[in-house]
N, CA, C and O atoms as CSV, one atom per row, in Angstrom:
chain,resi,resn,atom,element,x,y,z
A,1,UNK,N,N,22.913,-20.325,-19.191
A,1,UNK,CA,C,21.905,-19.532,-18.518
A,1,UNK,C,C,21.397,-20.323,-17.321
A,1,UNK,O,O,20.824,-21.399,-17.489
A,2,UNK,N,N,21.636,-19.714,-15.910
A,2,UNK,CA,C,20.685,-20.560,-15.188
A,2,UNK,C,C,19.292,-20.064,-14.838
A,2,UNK,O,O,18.733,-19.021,-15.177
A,3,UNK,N,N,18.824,-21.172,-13.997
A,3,UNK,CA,C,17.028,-20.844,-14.153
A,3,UNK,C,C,16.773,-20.780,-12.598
A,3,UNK,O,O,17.339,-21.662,-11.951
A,4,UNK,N,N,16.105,-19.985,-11.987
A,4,UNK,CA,C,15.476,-20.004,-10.953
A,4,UNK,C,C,13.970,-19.836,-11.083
A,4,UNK,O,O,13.224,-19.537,-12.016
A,5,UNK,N,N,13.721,-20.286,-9.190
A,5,UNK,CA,C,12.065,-20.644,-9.315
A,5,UNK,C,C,12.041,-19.657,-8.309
A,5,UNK,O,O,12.953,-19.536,-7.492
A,6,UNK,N,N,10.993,-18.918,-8.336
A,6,UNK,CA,C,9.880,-18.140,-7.740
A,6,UNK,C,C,9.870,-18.536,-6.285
A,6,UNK,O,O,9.503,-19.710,-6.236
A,7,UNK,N,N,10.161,-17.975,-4.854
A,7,UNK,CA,C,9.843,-18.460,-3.985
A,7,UNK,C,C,8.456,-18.000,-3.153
A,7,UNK,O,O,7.961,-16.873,-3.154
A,8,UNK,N,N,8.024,-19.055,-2.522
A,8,UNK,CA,C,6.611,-19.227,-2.353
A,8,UNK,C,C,6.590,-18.213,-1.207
A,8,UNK,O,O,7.401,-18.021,-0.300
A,9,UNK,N,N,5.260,-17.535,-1.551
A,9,UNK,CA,C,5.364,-16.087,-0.187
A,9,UNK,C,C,3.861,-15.922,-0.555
A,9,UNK,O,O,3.249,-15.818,-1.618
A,10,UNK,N,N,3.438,-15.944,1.064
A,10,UNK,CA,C,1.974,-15.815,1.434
A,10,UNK,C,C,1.632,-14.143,1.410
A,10,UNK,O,O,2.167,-13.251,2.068
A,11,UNK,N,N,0.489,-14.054,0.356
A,11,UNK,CA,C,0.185,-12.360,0.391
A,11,UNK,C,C,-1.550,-12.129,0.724
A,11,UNK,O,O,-2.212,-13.134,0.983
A,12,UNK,N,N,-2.110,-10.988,0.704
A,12,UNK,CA,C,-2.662,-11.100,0.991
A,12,UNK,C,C,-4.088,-10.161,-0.326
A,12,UNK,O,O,-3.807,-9.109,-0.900
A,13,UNK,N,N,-5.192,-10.737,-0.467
A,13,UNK,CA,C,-5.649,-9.827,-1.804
A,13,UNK,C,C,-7.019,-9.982,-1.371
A,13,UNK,O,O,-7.419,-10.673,-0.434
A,14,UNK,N,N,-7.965,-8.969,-2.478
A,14,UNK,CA,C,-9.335,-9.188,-1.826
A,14,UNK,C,C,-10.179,-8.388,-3.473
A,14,UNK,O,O,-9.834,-7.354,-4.047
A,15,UNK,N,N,-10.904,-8.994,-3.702
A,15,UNK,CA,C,-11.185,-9.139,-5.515
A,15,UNK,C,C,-12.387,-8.299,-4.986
A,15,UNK,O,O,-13.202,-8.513,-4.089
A,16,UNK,N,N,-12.172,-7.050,-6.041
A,16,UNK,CA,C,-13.045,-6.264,-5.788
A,16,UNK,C,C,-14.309,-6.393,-6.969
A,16,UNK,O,O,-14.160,-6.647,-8.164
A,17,UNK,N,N,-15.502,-6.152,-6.284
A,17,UNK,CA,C,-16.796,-6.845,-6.813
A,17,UNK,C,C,-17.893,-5.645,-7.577
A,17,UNK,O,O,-18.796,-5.736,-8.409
A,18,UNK,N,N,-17.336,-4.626,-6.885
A,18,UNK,CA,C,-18.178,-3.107,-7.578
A,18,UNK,C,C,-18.829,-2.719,-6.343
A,18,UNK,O,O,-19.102,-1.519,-6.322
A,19,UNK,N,N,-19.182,-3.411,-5.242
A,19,UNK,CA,C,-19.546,-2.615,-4.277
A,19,UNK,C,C,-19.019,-2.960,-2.835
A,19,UNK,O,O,-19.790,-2.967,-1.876
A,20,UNK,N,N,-17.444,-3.295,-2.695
A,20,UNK,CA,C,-17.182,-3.188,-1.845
A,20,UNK,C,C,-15.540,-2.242,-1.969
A,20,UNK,O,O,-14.544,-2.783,-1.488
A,21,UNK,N,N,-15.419,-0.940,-2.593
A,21,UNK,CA,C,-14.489,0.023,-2.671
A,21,UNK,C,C,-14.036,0.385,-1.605
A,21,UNK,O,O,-12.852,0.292,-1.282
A,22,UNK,N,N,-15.431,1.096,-0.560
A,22,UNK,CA,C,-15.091,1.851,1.088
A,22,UNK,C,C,-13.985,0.456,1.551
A,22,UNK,O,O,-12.837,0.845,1.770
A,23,UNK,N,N,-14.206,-1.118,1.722
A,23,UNK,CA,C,-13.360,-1.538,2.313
A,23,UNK,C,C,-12.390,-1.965,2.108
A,23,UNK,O,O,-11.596,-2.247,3.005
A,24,UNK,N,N,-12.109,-2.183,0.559
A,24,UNK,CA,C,-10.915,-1.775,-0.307
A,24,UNK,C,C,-9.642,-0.763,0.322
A,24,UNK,O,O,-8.481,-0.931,0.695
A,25,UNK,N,N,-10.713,0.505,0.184
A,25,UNK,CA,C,-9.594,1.867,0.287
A,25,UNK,C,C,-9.110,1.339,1.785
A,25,UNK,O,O,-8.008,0.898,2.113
A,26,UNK,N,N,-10.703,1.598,2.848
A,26,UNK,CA,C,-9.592,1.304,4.193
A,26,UNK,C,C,-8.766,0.914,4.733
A,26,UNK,O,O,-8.148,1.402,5.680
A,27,UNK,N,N,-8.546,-0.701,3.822
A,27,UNK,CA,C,-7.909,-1.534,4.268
A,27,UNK,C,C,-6.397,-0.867,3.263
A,27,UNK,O,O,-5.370,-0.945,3.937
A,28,UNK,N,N,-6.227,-0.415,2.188
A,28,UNK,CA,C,-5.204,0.353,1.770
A,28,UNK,C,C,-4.632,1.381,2.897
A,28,UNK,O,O,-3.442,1.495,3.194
A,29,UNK,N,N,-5.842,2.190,3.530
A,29,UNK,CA,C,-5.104,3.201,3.932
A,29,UNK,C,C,-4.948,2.661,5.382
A,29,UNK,O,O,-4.933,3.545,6.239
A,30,UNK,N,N,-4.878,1.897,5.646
A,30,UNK,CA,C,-4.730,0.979,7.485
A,30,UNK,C,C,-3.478,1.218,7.184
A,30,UNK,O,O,-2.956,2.028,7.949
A,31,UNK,N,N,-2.537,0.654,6.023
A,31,UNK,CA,C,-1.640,0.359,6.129
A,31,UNK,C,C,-0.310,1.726,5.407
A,31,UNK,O,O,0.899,1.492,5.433
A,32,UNK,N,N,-0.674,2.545,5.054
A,32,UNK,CA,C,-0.332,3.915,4.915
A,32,UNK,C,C,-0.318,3.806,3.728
A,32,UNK,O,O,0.627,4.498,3.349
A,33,UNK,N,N,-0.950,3.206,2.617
A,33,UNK,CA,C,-1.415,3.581,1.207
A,33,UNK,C,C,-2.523,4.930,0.888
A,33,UNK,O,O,-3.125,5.683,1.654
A,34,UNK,N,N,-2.469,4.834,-0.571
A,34,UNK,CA,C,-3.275,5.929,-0.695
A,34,UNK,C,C,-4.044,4.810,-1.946
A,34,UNK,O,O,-3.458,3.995,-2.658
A,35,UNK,N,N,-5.727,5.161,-1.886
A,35,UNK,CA,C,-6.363,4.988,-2.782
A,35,UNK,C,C,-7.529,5.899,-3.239
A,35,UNK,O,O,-7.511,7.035,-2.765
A,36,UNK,N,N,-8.393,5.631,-3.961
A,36,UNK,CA,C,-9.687,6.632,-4.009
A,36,UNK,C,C,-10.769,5.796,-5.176
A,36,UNK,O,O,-10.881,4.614,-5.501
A,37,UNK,N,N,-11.229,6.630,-5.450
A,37,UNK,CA,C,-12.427,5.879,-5.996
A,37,UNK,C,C,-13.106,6.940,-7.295
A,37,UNK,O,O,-13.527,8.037,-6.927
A,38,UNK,N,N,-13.187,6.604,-8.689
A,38,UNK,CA,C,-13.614,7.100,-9.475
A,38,UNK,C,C,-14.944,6.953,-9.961
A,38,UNK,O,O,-15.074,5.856,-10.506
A,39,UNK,N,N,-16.222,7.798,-9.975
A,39,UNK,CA,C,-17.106,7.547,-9.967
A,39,UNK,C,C,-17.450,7.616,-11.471
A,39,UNK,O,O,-18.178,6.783,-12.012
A,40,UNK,N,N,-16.837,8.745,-12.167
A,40,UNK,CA,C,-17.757,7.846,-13.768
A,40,UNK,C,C,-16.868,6.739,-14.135
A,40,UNK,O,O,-17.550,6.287,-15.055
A,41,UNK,N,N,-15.507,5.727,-14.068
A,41,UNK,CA,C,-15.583,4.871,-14.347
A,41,UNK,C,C,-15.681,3.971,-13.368
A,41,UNK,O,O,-15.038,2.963,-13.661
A,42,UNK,N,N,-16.502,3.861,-11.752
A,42,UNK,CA,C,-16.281,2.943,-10.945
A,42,UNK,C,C,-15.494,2.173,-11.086
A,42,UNK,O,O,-15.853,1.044,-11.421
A,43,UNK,N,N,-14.021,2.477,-10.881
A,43,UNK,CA,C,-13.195,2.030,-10.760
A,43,UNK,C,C,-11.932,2.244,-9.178
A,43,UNK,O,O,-12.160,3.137,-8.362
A,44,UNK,N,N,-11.320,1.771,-9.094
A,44,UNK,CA,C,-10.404,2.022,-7.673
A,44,UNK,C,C,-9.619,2.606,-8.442
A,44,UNK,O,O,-9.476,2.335,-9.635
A,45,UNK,N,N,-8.796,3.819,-7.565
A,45,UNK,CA,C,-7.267,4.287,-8.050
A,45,UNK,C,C,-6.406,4.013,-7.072
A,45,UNK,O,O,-6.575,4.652,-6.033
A,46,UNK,N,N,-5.692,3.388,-7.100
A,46,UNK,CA,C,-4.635,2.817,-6.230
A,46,UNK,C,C,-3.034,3.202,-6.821
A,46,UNK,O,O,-2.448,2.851,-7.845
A,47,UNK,N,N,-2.578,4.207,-5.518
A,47,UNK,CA,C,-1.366,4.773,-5.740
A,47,UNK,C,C,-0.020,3.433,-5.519
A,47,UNK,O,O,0.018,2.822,-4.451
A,48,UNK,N,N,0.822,3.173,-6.452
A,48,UNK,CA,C,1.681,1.941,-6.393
A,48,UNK,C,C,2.529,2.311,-6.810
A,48,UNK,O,O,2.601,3.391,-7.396
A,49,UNK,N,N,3.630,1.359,-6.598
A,49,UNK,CA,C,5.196,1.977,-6.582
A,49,UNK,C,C,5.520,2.608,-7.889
A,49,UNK,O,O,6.431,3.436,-7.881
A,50,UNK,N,N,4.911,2.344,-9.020
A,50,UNK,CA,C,4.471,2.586,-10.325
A,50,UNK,C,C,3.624,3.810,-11.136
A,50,UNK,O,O,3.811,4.079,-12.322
A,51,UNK,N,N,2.891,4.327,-10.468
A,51,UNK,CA,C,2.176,5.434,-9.990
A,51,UNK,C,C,1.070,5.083,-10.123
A,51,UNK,O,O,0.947,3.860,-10.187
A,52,UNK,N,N,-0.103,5.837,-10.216
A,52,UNK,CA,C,-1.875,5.307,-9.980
A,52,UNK,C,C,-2.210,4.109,-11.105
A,52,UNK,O,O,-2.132,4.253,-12.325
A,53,UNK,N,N,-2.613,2.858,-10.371
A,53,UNK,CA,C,-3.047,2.132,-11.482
A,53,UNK,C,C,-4.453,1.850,-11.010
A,53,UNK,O,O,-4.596,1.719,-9.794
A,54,UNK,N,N,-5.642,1.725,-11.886
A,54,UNK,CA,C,-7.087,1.696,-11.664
A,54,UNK,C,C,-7.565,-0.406,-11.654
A,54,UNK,O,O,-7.184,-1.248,-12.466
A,55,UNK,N,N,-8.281,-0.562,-10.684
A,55,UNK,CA,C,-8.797,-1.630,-10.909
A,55,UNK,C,C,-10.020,-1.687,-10.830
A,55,UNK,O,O,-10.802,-0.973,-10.202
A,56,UNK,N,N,-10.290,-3.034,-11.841
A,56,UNK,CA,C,-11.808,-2.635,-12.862
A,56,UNK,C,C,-12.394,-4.010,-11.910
A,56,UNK,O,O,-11.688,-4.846,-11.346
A,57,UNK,N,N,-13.789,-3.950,-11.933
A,57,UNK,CA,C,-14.661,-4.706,-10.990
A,57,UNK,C,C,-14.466,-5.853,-11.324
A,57,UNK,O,O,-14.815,-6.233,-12.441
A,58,UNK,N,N,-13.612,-7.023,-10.070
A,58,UNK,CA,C,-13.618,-9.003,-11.164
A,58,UNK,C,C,-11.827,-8.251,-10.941
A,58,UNK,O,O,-11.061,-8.865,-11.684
A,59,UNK,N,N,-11.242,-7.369,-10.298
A,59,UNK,CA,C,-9.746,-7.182,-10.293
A,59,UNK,C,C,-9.636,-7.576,-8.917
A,59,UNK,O,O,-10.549,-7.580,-8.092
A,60,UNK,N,N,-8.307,-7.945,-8.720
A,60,UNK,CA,C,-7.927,-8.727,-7.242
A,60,UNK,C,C,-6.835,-7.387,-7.012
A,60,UNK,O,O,-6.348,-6.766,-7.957
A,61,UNK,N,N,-6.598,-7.122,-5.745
A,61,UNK,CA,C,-6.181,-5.966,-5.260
A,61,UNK,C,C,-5.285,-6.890,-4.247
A,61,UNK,O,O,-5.725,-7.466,-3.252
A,62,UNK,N,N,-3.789,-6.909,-4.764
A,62,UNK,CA,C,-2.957,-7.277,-3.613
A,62,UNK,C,C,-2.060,-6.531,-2.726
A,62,UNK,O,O,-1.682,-5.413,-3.074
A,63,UNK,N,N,-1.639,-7.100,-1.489
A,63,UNK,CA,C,-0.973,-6.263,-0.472
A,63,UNK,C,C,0.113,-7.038,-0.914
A,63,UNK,O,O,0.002,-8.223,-1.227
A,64,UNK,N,N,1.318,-6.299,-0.953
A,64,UNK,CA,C,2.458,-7.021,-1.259
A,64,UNK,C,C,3.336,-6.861,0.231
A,64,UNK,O,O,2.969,-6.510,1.353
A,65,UNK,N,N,4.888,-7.361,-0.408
A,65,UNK,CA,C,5.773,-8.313,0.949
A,65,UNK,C,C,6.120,-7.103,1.543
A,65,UNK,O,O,6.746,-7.250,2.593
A,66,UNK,N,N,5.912,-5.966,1.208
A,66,UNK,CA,C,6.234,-4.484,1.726
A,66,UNK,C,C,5.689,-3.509,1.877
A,66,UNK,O,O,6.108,-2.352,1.867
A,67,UNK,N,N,4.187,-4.136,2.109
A,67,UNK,CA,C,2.956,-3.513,2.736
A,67,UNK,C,C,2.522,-2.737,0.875
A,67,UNK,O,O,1.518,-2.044,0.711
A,68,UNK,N,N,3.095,-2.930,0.206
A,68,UNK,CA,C,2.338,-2.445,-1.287
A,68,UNK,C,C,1.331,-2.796,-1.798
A,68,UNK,O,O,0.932,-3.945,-1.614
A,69,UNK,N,N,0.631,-1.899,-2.591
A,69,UNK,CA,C,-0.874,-2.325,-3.205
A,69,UNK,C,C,-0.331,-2.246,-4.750
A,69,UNK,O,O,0.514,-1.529,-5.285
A,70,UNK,N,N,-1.306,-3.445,-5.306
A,70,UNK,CA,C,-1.557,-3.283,-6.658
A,70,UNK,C,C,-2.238,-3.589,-7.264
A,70,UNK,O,O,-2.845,-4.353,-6.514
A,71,UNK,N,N,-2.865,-3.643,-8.419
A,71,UNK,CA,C,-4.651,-4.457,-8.537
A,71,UNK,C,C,-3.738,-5.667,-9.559
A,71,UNK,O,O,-2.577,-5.700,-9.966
A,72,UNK,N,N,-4.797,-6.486,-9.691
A,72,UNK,CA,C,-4.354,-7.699,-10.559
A,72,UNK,C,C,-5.218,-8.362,-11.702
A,72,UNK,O,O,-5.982,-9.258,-11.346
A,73,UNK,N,N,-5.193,-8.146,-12.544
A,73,UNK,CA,C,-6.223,-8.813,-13.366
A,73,UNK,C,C,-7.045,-10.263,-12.747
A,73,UNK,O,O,-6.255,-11.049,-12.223
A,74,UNK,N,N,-8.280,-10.642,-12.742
A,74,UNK,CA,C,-8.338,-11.699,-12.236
A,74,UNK,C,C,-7.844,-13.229,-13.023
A,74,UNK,O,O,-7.560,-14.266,-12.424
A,75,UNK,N,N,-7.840,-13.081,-14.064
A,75,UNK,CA,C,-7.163,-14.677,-15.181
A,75,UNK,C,C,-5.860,-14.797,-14.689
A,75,UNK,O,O,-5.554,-15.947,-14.373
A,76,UNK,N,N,-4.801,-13.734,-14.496
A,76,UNK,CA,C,-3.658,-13.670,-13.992
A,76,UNK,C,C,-3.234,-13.911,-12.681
A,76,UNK,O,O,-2.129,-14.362,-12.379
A,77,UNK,N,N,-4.526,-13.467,-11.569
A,77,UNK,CA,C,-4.054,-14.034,-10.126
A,77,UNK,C,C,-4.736,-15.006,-9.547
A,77,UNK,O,O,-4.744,-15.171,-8.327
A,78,UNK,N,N,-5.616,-16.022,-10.705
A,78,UNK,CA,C,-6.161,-17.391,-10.445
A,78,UNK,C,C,-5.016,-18.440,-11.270
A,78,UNK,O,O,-4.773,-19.618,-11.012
A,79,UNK,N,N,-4.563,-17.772,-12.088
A,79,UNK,CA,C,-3.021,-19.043,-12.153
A,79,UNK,C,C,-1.858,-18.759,-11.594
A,79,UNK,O,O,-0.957,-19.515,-11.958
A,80,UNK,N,N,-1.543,-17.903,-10.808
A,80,UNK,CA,C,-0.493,-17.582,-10.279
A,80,UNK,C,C,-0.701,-17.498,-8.352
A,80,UNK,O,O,0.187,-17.373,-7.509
A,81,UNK,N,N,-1.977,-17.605,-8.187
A,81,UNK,CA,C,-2.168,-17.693,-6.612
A,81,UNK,C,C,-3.154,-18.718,-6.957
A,81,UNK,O,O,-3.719,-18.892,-8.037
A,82,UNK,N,N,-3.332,-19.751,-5.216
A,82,UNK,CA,C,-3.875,-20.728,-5.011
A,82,UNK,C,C,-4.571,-19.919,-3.349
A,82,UNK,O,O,-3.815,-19.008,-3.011
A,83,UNK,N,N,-5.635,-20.074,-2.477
A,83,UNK,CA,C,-5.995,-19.816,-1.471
A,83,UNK,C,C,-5.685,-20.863,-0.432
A,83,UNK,O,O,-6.125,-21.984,-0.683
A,84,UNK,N,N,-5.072,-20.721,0.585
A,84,UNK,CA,C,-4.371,-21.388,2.308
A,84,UNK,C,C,-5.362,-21.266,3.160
A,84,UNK,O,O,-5.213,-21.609,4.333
């Protein structure tokens, strides 16, 4: 079996806090995403290659290498990303 490593690629994310959604979505839809915003669970809906996945307030919302959105748990994208 061989093993490969992960190559290092600068992205870009922005950890959503509960009251900054409006610049969330915009910055989704700058880039021709679709998102929206659910008000009884204040949560984001973010359309991804996957179909709508919701991110919960303390979630990191990344732009991926092909202009894609996806939310990220935050325990998961503090050991797997470092900030440049």
């Amino acid at each position: 079996m061989k093993k490969y490593r992960k190559k290092p690629v600068i992205i870009e994310a922005v950890q959503y806090d509960g009251t900054n959604s409006d610049e969330i979505i915009n910055w989704i839809e700058s880039y021709g995403g679709e998102a929206g915003f659910s008000v009884y669970t204040q949560e984001l809906l973010i359309r991804t290659l996957e179909g709508v996945m919701r991110a919960s307030k303390g979630d990191y919302v990344i732009k991926g290498i092909h202009d894609e959105f996806y939310p990220c748990k935050e325990d998961i994208f503090n050991k797997t990303y470092e900030e440049i």
